[in-house]
N, C-alpha and C positions, 0 to 999 in steps of 0.2 A: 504494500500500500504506500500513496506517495502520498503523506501527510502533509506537505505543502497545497494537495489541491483539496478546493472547500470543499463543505457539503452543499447541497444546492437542494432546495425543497421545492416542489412547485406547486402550488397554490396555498393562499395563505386566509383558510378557512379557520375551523377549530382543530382539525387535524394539521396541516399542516404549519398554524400557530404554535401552538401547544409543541408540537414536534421540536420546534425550532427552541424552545424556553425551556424544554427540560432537555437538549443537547448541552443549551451553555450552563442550565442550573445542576447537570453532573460534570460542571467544570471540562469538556469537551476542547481542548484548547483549538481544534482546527475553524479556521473561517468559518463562517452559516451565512450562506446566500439565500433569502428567501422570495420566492418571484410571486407575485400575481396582478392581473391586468387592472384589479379596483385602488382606489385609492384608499379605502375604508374599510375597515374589518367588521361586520354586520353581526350582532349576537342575535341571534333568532329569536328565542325564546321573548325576547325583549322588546319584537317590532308589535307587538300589541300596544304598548308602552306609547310608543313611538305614536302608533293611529290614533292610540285617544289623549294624545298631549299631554301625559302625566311625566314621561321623561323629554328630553329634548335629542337633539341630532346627534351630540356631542358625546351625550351616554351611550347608546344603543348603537351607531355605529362612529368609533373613534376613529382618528387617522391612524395608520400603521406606523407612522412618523411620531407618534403620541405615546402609542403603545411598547415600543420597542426602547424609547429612550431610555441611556444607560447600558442597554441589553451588549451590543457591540456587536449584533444582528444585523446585515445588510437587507435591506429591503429593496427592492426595484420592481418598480412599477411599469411590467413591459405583460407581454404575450410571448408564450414558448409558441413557435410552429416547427422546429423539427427535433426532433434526438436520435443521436448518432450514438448507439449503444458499446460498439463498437472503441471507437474514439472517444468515449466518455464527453461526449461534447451535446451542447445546446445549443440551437441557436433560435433569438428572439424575434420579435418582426420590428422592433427598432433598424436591427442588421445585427446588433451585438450578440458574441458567443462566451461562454463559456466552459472552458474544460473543467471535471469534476473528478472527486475523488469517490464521494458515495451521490446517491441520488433517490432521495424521497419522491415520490408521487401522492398528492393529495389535492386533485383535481378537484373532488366533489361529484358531485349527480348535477339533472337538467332536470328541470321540470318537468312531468309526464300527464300525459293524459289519454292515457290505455286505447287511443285509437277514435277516441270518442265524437263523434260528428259533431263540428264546429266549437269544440271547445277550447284549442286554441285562440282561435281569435275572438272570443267571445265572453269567455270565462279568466276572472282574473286573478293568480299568484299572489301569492305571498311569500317569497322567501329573501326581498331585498329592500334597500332602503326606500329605492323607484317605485318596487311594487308599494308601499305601505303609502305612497302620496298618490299615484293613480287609483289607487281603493278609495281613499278618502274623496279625492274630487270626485270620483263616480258616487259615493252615498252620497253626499252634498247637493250634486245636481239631481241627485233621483228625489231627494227632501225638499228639494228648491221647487223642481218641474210639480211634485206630488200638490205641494201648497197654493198653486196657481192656476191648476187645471181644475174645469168642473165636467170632465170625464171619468167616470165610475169606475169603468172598467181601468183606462188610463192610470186611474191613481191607485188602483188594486193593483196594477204590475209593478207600478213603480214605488210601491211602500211594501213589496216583497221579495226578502232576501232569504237567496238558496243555499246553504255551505253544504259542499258534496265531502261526503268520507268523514265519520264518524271516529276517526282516531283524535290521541290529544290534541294533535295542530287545528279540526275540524269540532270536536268539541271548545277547547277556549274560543275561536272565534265566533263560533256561533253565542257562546255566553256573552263575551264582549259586547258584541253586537248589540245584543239585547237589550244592555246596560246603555249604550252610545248612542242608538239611535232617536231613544226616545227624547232625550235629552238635547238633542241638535234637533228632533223635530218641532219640539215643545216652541223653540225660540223663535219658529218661524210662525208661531200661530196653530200649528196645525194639531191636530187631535191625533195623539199616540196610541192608542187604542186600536186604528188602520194600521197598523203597523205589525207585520208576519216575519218572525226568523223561522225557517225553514230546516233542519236537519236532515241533510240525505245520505242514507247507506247501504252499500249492497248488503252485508251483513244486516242480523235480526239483532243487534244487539250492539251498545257503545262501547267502544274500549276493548272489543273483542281482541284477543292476543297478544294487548297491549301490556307490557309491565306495570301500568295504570286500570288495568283492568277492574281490579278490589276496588275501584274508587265510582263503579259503574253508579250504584246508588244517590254517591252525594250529587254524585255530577246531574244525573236524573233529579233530584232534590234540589241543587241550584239552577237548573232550567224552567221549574215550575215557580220558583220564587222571584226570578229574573222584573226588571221593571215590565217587560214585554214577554211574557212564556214563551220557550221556547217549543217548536213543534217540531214533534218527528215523524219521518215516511222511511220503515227501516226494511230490510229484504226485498229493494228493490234496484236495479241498473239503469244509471243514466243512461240515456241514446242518444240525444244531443241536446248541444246549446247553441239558441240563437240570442239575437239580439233583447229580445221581449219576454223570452221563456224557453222553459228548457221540457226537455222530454224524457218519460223515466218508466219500464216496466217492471211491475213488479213479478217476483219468483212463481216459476209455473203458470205461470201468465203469457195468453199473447196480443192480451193487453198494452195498447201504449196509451200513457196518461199524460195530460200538460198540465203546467203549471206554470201561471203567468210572473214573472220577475225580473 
């Protein structure tokens, strides 16, 4: 091993964070190059925080230039597009390379959406700082549009919100929701009471396989106590998403059902 060339990690998530902070806090003495193309390091768990303004930008997603000082942790802020496994080398889409001594990979995942008709473009993320402000403008405008129209149907789709997938990320937001909505509608005049949080799962149960699973109860208990209840449609599969509503059969069904949102 040639201990002059660094370690180099590529992406700079919780894995490849983490990665890079306990190389140098087991005193590691060689280089740690850490690459990823954001500038901000986004705590997940914490972009709820972020949608209902209880923390601000600065907590929930810090700069890596924030984070790291003191560390002695290189940071660079580029795109890997090739490696040469071979030659131990990297190269960025800046142009710059680097040769390595070891080489983490901590890419991450992409959003998925199991094939689902129109739900990419249709259906909105949550796993970044971007997504947590284009979620908010869309409640906003659908709270805005809802308070201004005297379309019945119109203000039934637009005062109802769908969260698909029943696990923890799909549980809290739907409670969140609950909590957020009614309180940005209240200011505009409107009667929160019109107001539907929607729970959809293929599964017949929340939290299923989840290590949160034991918590199925309370979580069912603070749905029903929510300023808005929440509702649930569970053992059933989305089909698609459009702009207005989405569409969902339930199990053993060749049933499709809509729901306006």
């Amino acid at each position: 091993m040639n201990s002059s060339r660094p370690t180099v990690i590529v992406g700079a998530g919780f894995v490849g964070l983490f990665t890079a902070l306990h190389l140098r806090h087991q005193q590691d003495l060689r280089s740690i190059i850490l690459i990823d193309p954001q500038e901000r390091f986004v705590f997940k768990p914490m972009l709820y925080e972020l949608l209902t303004g209880e923390l601000s930008e600065d907590v929930v997603c810090p700069t890596y230039k924030e984070l790291l000082q003191g560390s002695d942790i290189n940071f660079v802020q580029d795109k890997v597009v090739a490696i040469n496994l071979q030659e131990k080398r990297l190269k960025l889409a800046s142009g710059s390379d680097y040769i390595y001594g070891h080489l983490v990979l901590a890419v991450g995942s992409i959003q998925g959406y199991l094939g689902t008709e129109g739900a990419q473009k249709n259906a909105f993320a949550f796993r970044t700082q971007e997504n947590a402000i284009a979620l908010e403008r869309q409640l906003r405008e659908c709270l805005q549009r809802a308070s201004q129209t005297d379309d019945e149907t119109q203000r039934r789709s637009l005062l109802t919100f769908a969260v698909v997938g029943a696990g923890p990320a799909g549980v809290e937001m739907a409670a969140t929701l609950a909590d957020l909505l009614p309180d940005w509608y209240a200011q505009l005049g409107g009667d929160i009471r019109q107001i539907r949080i929607v729970l959809i799962n293929h599964g017949k149960t929340i939290l299923a396989g989840d290590v949160n699973a034991g918590l199925q109860e309370e979580a069912l208990q603070a749905f029903r106590t929510r300023t808005v209840p929440v509702e649930l449609i569970l053992g059933v599969g989305v089909k698609a998403v459009a702009q207005n509503h989405l569409e969902y059969q339930p199990a053993n069904s060749t049933e499709i059902k809509t729901l306006l949102t």
